[in-house]
C-alpha positions in Angstrom: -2.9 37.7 -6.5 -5.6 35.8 -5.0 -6.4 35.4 -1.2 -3.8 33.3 0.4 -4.7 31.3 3.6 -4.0 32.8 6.9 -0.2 32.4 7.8 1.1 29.9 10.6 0.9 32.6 14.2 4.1 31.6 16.0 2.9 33.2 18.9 0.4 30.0 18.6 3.1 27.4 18.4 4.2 25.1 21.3 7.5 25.1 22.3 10.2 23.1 20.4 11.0 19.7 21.5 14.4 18.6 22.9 15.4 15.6 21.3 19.4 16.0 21.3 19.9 13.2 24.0 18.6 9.7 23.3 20.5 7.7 25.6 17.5 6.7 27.7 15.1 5.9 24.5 18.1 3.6 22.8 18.8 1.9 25.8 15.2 0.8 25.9 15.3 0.0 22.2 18.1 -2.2 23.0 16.7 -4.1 25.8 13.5 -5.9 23.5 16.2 -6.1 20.7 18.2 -8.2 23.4 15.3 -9.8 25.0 14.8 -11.6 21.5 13.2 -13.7 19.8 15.0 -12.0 16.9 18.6 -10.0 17.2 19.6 -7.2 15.0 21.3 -9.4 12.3 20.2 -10.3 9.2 20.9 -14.0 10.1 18.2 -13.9 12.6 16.0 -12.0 11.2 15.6 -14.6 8.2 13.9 -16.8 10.3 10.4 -14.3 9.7 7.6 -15.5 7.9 5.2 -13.6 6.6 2.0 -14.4 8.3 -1.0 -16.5 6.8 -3.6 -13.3 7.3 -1.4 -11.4 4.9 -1.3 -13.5 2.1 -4.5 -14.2 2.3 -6.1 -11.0 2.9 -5.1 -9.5 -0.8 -6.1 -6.3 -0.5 -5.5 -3.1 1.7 -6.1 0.8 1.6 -3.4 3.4 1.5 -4.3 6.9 2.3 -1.7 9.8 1.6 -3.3 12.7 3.5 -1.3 15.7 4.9 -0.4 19.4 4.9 0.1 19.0 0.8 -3.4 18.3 0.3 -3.7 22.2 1.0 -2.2 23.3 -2.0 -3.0 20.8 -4.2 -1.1 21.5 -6.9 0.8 18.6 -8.6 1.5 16.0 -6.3 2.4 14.6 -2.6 6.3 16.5 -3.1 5.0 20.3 -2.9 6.8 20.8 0.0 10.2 20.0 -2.2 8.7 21.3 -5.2 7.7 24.7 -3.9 11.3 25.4 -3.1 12.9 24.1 -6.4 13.3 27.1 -8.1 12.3 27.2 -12.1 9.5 24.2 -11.1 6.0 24.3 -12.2 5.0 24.1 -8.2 7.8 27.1 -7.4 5.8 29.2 -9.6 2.4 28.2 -8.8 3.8 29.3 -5.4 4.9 32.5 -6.0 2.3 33.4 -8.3 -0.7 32.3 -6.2 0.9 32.6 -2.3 4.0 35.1 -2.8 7.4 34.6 -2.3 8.8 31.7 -0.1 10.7 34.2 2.6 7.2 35.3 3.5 5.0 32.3 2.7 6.2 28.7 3.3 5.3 25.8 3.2 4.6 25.7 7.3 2.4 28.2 6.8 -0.2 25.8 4.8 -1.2 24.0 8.2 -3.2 26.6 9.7 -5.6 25.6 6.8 -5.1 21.8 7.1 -8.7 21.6 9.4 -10.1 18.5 8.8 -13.3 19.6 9.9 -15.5 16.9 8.1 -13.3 13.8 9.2 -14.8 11.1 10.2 -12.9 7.7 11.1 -15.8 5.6 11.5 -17.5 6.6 8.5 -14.0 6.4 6.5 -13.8 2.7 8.1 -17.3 1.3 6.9 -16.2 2.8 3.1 -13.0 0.8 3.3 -14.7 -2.6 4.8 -17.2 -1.8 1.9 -14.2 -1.2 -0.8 -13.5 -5.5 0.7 -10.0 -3.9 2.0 -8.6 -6.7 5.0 -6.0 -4.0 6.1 -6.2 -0.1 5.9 -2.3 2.0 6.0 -2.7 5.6 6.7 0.8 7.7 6.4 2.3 8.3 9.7 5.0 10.7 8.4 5.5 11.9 5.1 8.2 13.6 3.1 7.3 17.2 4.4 7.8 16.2 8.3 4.3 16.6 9.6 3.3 14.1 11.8 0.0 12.8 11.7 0.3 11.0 14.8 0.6 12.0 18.7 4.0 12.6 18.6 6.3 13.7 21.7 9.2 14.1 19.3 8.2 16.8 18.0 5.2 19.9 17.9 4.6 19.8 14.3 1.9 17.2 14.2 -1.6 16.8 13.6 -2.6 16.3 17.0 -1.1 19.9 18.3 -1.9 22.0 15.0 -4.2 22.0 11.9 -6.9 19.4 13.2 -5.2 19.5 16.6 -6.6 16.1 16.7 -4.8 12.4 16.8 -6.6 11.7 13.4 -4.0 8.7 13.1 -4.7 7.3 15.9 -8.7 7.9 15.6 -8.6 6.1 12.3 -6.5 3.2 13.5 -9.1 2.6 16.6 -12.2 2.8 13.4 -10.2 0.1 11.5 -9.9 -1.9 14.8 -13.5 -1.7 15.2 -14.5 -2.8 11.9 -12.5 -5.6 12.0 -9.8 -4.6 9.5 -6.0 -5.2 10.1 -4.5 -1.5 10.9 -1.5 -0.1 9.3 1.1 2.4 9.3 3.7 3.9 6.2 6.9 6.0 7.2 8.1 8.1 4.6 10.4 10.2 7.3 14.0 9.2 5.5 14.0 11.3 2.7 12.9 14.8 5.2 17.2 14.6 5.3 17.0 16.2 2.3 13.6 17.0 1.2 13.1 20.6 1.7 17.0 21.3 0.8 15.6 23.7 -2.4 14.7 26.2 0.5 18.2 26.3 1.4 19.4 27.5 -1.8 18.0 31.5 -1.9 15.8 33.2 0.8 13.3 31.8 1.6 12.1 30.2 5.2 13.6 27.2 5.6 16.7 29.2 6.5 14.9 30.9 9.3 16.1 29.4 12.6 12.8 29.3 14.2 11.9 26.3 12.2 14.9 24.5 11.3 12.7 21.8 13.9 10.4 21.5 11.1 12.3 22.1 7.5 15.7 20.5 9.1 18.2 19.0 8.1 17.2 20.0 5.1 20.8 18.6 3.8 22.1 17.5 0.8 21.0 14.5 -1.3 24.8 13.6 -1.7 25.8 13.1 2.3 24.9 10.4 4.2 22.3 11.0 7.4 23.9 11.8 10.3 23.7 9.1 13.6 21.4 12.0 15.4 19.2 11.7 12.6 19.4 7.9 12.3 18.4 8.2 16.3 15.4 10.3 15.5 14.3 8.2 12.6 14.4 5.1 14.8 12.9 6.2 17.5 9.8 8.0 16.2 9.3 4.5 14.1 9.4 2.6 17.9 7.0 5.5 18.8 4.6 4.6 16.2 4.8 1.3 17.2 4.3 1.2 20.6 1.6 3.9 20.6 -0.4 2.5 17.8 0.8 -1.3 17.3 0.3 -1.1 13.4 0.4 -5.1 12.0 1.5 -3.6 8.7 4.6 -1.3 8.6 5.6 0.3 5.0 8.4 2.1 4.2 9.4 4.3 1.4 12.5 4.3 -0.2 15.7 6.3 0.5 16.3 3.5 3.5 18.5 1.2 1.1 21.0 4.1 1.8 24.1 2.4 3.2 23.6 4.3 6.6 20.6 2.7 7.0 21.2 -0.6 7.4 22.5 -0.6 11.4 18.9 0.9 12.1 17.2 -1.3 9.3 17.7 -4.5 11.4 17.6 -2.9 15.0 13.8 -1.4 13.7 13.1 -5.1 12.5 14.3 -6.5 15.5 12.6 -4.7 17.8 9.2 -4.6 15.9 9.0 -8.5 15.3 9.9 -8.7 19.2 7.1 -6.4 20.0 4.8 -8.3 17.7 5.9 -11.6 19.5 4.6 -10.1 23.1 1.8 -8.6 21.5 0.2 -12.4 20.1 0.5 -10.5 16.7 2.1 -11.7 13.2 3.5 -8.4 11.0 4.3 -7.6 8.2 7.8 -4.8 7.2 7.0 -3.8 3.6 10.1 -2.1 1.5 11.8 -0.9 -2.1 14.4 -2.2 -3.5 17.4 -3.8 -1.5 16.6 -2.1 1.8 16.2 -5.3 3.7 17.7 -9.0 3.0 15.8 -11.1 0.9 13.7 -13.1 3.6 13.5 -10.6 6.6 10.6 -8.6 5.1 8.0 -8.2 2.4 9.3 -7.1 -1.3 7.3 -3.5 -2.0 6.7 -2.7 -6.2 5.4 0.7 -6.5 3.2 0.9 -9.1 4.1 -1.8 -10.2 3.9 -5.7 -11.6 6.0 -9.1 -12.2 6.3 -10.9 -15.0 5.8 -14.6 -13.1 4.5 -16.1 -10.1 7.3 -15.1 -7.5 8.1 -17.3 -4.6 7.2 -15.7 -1.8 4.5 -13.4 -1.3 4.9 -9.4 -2.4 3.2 -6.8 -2.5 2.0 -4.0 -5.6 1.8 -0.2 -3.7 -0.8 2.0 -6.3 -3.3 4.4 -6.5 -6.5 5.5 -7.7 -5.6 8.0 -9.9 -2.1 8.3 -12.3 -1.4 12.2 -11.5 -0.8 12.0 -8.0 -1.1 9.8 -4.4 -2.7 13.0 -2.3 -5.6 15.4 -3.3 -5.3 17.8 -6.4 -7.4 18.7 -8.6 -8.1 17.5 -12.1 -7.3 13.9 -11.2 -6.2 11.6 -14.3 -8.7 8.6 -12.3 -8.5 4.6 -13.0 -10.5 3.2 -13.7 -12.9 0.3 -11.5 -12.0 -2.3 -14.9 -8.3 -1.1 -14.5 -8.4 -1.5 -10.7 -9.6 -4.9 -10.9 -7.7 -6.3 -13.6 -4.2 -4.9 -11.6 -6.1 -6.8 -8.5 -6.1 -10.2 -10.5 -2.7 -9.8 -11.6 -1.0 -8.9 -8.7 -2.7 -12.1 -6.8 -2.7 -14.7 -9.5 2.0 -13.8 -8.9 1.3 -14.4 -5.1 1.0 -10.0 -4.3 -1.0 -8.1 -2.5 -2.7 -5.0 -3.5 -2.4 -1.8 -1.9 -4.7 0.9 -3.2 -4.5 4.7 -2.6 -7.0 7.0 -2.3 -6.1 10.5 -0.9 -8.7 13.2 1.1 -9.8 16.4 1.4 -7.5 19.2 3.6 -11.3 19.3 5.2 -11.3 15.4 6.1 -13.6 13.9 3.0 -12.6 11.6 0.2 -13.0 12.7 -2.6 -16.5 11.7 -4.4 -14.9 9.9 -7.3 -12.9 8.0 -5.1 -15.3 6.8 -3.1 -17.1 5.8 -6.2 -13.8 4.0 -7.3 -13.9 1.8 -3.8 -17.0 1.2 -3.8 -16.7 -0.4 -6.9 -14.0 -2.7 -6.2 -16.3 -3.7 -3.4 -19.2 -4.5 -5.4 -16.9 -6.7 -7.6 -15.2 -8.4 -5.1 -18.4 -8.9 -3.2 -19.6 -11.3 -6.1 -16.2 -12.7 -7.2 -14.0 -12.4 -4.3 -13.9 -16.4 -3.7 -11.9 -16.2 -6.8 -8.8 -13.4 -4.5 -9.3 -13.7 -0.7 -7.2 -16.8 0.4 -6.2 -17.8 -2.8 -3.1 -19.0 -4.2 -1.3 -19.3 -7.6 -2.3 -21.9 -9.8 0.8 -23.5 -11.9 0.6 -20.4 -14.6 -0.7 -16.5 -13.6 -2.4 -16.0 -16.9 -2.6 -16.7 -20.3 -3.5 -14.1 -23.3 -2.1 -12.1 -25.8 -2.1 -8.7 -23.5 1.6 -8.4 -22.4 2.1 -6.8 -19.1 4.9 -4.4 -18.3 7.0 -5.9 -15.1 8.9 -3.2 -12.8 7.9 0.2 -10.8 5.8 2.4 -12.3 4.4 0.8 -15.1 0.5 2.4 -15.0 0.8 4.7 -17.1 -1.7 3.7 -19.7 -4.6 1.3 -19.0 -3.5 -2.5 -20.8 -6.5 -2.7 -23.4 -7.5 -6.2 -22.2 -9.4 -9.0 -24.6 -11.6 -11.8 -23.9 -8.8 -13.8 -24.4 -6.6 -12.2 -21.3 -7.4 -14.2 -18.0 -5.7 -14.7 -15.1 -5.8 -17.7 -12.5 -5.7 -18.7 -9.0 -6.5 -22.0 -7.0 -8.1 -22.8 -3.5 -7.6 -26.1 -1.9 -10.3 -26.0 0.9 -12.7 -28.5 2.6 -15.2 -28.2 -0.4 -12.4 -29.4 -2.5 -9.6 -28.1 -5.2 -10.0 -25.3 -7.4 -9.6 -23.2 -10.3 -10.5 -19.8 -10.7 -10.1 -18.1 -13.9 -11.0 -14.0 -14.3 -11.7 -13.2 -17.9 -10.8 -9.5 -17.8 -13.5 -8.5 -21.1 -16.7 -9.8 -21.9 -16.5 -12.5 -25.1 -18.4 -11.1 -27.6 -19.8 -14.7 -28.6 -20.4 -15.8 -25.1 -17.8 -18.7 -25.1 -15.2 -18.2 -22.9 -12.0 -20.2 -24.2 -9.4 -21.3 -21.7 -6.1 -22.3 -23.7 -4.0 -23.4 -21.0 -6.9 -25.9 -19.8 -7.5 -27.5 -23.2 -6.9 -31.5 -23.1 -3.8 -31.5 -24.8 -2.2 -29.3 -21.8 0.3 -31.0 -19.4 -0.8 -27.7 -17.3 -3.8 -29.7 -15.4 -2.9 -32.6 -13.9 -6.8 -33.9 -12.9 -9.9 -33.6 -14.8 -12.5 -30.7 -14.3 -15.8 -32.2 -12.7 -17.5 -28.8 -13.0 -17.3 -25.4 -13.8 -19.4 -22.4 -12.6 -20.0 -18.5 -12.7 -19.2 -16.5 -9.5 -22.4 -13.7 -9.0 -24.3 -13.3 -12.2 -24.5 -15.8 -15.1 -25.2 -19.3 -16.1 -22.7 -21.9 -17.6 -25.0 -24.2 -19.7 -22.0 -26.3 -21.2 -18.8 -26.9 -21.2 -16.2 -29.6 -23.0 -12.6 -29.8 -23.1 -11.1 -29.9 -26.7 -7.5 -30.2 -27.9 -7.7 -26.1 -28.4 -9.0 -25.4 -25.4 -11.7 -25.7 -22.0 -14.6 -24.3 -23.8 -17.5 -22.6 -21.8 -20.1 -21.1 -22.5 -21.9 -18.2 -20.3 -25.2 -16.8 -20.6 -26.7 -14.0 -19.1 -23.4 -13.0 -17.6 -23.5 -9.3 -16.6 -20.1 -9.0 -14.6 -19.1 -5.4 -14.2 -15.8 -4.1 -14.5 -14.7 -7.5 -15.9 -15.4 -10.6 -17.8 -16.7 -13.7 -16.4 -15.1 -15.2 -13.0 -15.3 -19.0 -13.4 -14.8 -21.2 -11.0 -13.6 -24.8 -12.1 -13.6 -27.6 -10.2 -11.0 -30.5 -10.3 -11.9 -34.3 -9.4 -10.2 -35.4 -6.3 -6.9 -37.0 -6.2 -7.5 -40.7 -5.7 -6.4 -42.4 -2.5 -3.8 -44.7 -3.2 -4.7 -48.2 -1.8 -2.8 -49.3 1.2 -0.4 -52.3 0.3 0.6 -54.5 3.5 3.8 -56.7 3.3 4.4 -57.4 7.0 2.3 -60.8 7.2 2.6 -62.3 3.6 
């Protein structure tokens, strides 16, 4: 067997925190619920708009980092998996750590240092990657908080790092002038470590049932103590950090949820309101009305322009959203192409990248930011602020709609583009992203040939965004043909911007003295 890390001391541990009696903290929640502008009904809480910074902004940063960055083995669920008996991460365990009873999963944090981490420096890569908002996890599955917590000792700021890494980040993102975030993945620790409960193993040891607790079945329905808790360390990472971005994972469409669903959303947009600030809830699946929060597809796409603005949640790499080794990457082509589509359907991007048990990002995924911003640096008039155009795309590359559809990299032709508009004081217009180079230099826009009822003005111009030259163009009955020369767009085709004559001022017509 090789060396395992050194074992959790509890003779090091603090003491456990007493959080049976809420009364106090609930009757504070329930005072900026009352106070208003929103109540905890979904009636009210349909009157939320996402704000304008949001939908414009287009792109944000994700970071999964925690205690399962230590093993590195799989994916983000080794807590669960490690105590799933017959699992490919149960006997990775056991083979490489010994058996669960004397070797659990709390016993990883010791070795969770972050030594190397540093929030500024992690900042300036993300303003560089052209991310508007950055979303570090809060909580994840496993229970470890990596904020200042006071409702409970297992956090980053009293073991591992010892160190408010959350909160240092979130001051960074403030000072580079990035919107900060916050994700909550707490629901689904009712039942995440359950497999531990199921032959010996630690997580039936009473000295830590603070930690791998409940630890319940899938099948039941949270209990209102645990509904309490889940609230209340959400308010706590709200008040403490005032995140503008809140993302949840899913498990909180359970029924039981919903009571504490709209209290949370109450009481954050009633915060925000004091605070001067416009936020955004992001969520799966039915967890919250339609209206009262932002739609959240992981991994995912749409197949049309939706109506309100949404929001794609993906990562870097296929294999995994936290550190492991042998990556399956994306790559900087397939990152930007996702980017394109997700924006020309109204979304937002939210792209993963997951560090180092010692605080680094990974090399290749620093490379992989860095290359979105270099792209987005020469193109991004054609995302930031943008809106749909009357079609997302055309092309013969279909796109898979729903959750988790990355599997495989879409083989993308010069023929595949996708559009957006801007209506600004420099005038209307189009922006098409040819996701491949044409081999023949002509770049062939079907949808804006002069037959199409698509385009309702003429096009007075069209140029390249960053490098390239357009020396003609001409609108057939096949198509809006242009051609490009010397066009040496990385990770894409060229970006075109095309722009529309203005809509003519109707001349006043005065009746009152004829």
């Amino acid at each position: 067997m090789p060396d395992r890390p050194a074992r959790l001391d509890p003779e090091s541990l603090p003491d456990p925190v007493d959080v049976s009696d809420n009364t106090e903290a609930l009757r504070a929640v329930r005072a900026v619920v009352d106070a208003g502008p929103f109540d905890a009904t979904w009636e009210s809480l349909a009157a939320y708009e996402p704000p304008r910074w949001y939908e414009d902004a287009k792109f944000g940063v994700f970071l999964h980092w925690g205690v399962y960055s230590v093993p590195a083995f799989g994916n983000e669920w080794y807590s669960r998996e490690m105590y799933r008996e017959g699992t490919a991460a149960y006997e990775h365990h056991v083979a490489t750590y010994g058996p669960q009873r004397d070797f659990g999963y709390k016993d990883f944090i010791p070795s969770f240092t972050m030594e190397h981490f540093d929030p500024t420096a992690w900042a300036a890569l993300f303003r560089r990657a052209g991310a508007q908002f950055v979303v570090p996890v809060a909580e994840h599955h496993d229970g470890f908080a990596m904020y200042d917590t006071a409702r409970s000792r297992w956090s980053a700021a009293q073991m591992g790092p010892e160190r408010d890494v959350f909160g240092d980040l979130s001051r960074a993102v403030d000072d580079a002038w990035m919107v900060r975030g916050a994700s909550s993945h707490r629901a689904e620790h009712w039942f995440f470590m359950n497999g531990g409960a199921r032959f010996e193993s630690d997580v039936l040891d009473p000295r830590w049932n603070d930690f791998y607790g409940p630890a319940q079945r899938e099948e039941t329905a949270p209990t209102e103590r645990f509904l309490e808790d889940w609230l209340l360390r959400t308010v706590e990472v709200i008040d403490r950090y005032r995140p503008q971005v809140l993302w949840f994972d899913w498990w909180i469409e359970q029924p039981a949820f919903a009571p504490v669903l709209r209290t949370l959303a109450a009481y954050y947009y009633n915060r925000a309101a004091e605070w001067g600030r416009e936020v955004v809830i992001n969520h799966k699946w039915d967890a919250f009305a339609p209206g009262t929060a932002v739609y959240d597809i992981e991994r995912g796409a749409t197949a049309r322009i939706e109506p309100v603005v949404w929001q794609n949640d993906t990562s870097v790499s296929r294999t995994s959203w936290c550190w492991v080794e042998g990556h399956d990457y994306k790559s900087v082509r397939e990152l930007v192409a996702e980017l394109v589509d997700v924006v020309s359907k109204r979304g937002v991007l939210l792209l993963n990248v997951g560090p180092k048990p010692d605080g680094t990002i990974p090399v290749e995924e620093q490379r992989l930011l860095e290359g979105m911003g270099r792209w987005l640096a020469l193109h991004g008039e054609a995302v930031y602020g943008t809106r749909p155009w009357v079609v997302p795309s055309e092309g013969p590359t279909e796109v898979t709609a729903g959750s988790f559809v990355d599997e495989a990299a879409p083989v993308y032709t010069a023929e595949d583009v996708r559009f957006t508009v801007r209506h600004d004081v420099t005038g209307d217009h189009l922006y098409a992203v040819v996701l491949a180079q044409p081999g023949d230099g002509v770049v062939r826009l079907r949808s804006l040939r002069s037959a199409s009822a698509l385009l309702d003005r003429a096009v007075s111009d069209v140029e390249v965004l960053g490098s390239g030259t357009v020396t003609r163009w001409t609108r057939t009955p096949d198509a809006l043909e242009v051609v490009v020369e010397g066009s040496t767009a990385e990770d894409s085709g060229p970006v075109l911007r095309i722009s529309l004559t203005p809509v003519p001022t109707q001349p006043r017509q005065d009746f009152l003295h004829q």
